[in-house]
Each structure stands twice: as structure tokens, then as C-alpha cells.
C-alpha positions as CSV (number, residue, x, y, z in Angstrom):
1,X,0.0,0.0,0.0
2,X,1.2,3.3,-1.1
3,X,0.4,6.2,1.4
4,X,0.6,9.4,0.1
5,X,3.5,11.7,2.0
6,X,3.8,16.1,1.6
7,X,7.1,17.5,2.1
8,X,8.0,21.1,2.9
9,X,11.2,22.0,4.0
10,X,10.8,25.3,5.8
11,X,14.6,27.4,5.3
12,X,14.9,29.4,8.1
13,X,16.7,32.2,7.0
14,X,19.4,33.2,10.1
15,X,23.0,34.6,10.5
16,X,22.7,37.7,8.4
17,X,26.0,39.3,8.4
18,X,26.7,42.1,6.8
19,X,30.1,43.9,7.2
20,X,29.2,47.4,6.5
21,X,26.2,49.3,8.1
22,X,23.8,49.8,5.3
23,X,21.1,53.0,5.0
24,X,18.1,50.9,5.4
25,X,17.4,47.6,6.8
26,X,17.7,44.2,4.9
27,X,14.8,42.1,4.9
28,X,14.3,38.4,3.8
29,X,10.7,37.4,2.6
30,X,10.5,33.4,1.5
31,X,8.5,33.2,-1.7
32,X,8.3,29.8,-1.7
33,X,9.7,27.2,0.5
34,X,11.4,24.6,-0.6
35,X,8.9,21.4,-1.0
36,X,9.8,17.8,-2.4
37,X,6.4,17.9,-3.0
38,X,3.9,15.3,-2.4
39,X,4.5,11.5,-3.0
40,X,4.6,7.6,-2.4
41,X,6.7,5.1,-1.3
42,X,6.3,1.9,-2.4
43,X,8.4,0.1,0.3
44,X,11.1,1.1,2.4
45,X,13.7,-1.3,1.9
46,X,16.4,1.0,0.8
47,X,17.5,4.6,0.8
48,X,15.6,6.4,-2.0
49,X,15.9,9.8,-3.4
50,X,14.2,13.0,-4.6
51,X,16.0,15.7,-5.9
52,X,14.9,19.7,-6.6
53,X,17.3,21.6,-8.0
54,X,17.7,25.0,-8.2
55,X,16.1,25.1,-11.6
56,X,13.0,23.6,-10.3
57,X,13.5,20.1,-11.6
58,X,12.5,17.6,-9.6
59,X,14.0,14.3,-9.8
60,X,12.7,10.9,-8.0
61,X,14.1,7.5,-7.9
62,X,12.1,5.2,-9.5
63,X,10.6,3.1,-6.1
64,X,8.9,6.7,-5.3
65,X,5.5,7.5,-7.3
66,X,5.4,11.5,-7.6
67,X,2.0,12.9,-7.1
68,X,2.9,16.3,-7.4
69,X,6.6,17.5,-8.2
70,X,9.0,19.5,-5.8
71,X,9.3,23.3,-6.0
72,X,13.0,25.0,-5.2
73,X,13.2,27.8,-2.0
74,X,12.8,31.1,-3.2
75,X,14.1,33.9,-0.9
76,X,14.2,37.9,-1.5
77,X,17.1,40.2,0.0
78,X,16.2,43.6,-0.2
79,X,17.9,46.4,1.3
80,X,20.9,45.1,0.8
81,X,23.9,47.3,-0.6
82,X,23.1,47.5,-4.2
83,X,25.3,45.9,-7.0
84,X,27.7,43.6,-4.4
85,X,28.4,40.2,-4.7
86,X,27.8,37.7,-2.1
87,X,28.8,34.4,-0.7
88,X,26.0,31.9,1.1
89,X,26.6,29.0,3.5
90,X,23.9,26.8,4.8
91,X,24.7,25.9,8.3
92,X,22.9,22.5,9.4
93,X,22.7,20.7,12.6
94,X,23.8,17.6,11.8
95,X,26.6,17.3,8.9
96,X,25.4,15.3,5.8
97,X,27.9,12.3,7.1
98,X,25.7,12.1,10.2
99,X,21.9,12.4,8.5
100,X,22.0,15.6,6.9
101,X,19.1,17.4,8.3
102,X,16.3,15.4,9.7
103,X,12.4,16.1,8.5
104,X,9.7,14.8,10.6
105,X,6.1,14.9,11.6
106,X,5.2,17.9,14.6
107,X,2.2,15.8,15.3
108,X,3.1,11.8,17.0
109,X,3.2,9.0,15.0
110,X,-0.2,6.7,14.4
111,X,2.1,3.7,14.9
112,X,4.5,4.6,17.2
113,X,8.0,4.2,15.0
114,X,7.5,6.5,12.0
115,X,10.8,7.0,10.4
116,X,12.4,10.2,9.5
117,X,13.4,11.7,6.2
118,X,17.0,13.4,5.7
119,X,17.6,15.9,3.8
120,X,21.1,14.9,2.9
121,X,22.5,17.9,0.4
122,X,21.5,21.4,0.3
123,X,21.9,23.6,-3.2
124,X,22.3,27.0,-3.6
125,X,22.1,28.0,-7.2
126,X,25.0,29.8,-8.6
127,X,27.3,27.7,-6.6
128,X,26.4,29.5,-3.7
129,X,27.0,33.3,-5.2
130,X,24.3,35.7,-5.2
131,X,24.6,39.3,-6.7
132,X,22.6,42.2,-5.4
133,X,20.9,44.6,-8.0
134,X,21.1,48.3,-8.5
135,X,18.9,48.5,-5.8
136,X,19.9,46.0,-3.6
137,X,17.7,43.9,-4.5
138,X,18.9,39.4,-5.3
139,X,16.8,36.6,-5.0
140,X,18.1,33.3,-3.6
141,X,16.9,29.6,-5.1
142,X,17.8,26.9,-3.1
143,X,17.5,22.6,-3.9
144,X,17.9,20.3,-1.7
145,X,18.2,15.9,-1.8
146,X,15.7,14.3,0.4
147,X,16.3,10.5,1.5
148,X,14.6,8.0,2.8
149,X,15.6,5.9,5.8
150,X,15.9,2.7,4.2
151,X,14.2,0.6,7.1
152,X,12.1,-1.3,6.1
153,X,9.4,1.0,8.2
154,X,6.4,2.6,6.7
155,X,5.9,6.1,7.0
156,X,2.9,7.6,7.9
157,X,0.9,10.3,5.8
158,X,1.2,13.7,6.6
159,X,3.5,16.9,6.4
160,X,7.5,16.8,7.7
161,X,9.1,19.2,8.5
162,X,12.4,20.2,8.7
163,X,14.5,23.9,8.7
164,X,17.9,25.2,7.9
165,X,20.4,28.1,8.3
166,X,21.8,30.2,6.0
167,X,24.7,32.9,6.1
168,X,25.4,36.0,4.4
169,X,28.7,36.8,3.7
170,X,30.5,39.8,1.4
């Protein structure tokens, strides 16, 4: 049985540093979070993939039946000095050799043992260089590799979350 499973991967946007003091204030508004979208697993027997690059392709092995297809991050910077180039690091809690970053359910498990998903590589687009505009203006797409446990276990239907750093640096 195939139980249909909705990913969203919520980046928490964090450690803006900025080395000079600019005239107005920087915000960061998320357009759209990154989401592996919404899928099925037809057995848990080994660790599966889906990838969303920062093109907005999704990419799914073929032991996962995509309902509806992953969407990239999408972050806007604004007030930030205009026409400078910048450097971006995602910081994550566990490093990718250990899990990567772990998505679960905020609401208990029907059965008790529902496994977890890792999200296993983070991608910023551009190799991780964003350029502000004459205004100061850049937008940010991120893609990401979401894995399965492997287990054997099934997981339950629902939303996981998970969330992620990232770092400004110029």
C-alpha cells in the first residue's frame, strides 16, 4: 500500500552578516519554501531519493510514485547594498555524514516508530554566489536531496518538516 506523503522544507533564513552598516534595513521574505512535494513510497527497503534543483526540476528514484513534483526555495534580500556580490553557506545541525538534516512529523506517529526523512544535500544556485541589484535587490533559489531511511518502516501520511540556516557573507 502506497500512502501518500507532503514535504515542505521550511529554510529558516538566520546569521545575516553584513560587514558594513547599510542605509536601510535588509529584509528576507521566502516566496516559496522549498517542497519535495507530495509522493509515495512503495516500500522502504532501501535509501531512496528525490532531488529539486535550483532550476525547479525535480528528480525521483524510481521506487517513489510522484503525485505532485518539488518546488525550489525562493528567498528575496532587499535592502541590501546595491550591485555587491555575495557568498552563502547553509549551516545544518547535523553534517550530511551524520543524516544531513532530519524532517519529521510535529504531530506523534499513528504507529508509534515513524521514520524520519534526511535531507542529505542542500543547493544553492550559482554555486552559492548571489549578486545584489542596483537596488539592492537578489533573490536566492535553493534545492535540496531528500532521502529516505531505508528501514524497512512505513511512514505515515502527513507533512514533515524540517529547517535550515543560512549565512550571508560579502
Amino acid at each position: 500500500m502506497k500512502k501518500i506523503v507532503q514535504m515542505l522544507l521550511v529554510g529558516v533564513m538566520g546569521g545575516l552578516l553584513l560587514s558594513a552598516a547599510p542605509a536601510q534595513a535588509q529584509t528576507i521574505t521566502e516566496v516559496q519554501s522549498l517542497s519535495f512535494g507530495t509522493f509515495g513510497i512503495g516500500n522502504n527497503n532501501g535509501a531512496w531519493q528525490i532531488i529539486v534543483t535550483p532550476d525547479n526540476d525535480t528528480f525521483a528514484d524510481p521506487q517513489i510514485a510522484m503525485g505532485q513534483d518539488g518546488r525550489r526555495g525562493e528567498y528575496l534580500f532587499t535592502g541590501l547594498p546595491p550591485n555587491v556580490s555575495f557568498f552563502l553557506g547553509v549551516d545544518v545541525p547535523n553534517p550530511p555524514s551524520e543524516g544531513g538534516i532530519v524532517l519529521d512529523m510535529p504531530t506523534p506517529a499513528e504507529n508509534g516508530s515513524n521514520p524520519v526523512f534526511n535531507l542529505t544535500d542542500v543547493t544553492i544556485a550559482d554555486g552559492g554566489v548571489m549578486y545584489s541589484d542596483g537596488a539592492g535587490d537578489a533573490t536566492l533559489y535553493i534545492g535540496g536531496t531528500l532521502q529516505t531511511s531505508g528501514t524497512g518502516e512505513h511512514y505515515d501520511s502527513g507533512t514533515y518538516n524540517g529547517q535550515f540556516n543560512l549565512t550571508i557573507y560579502y
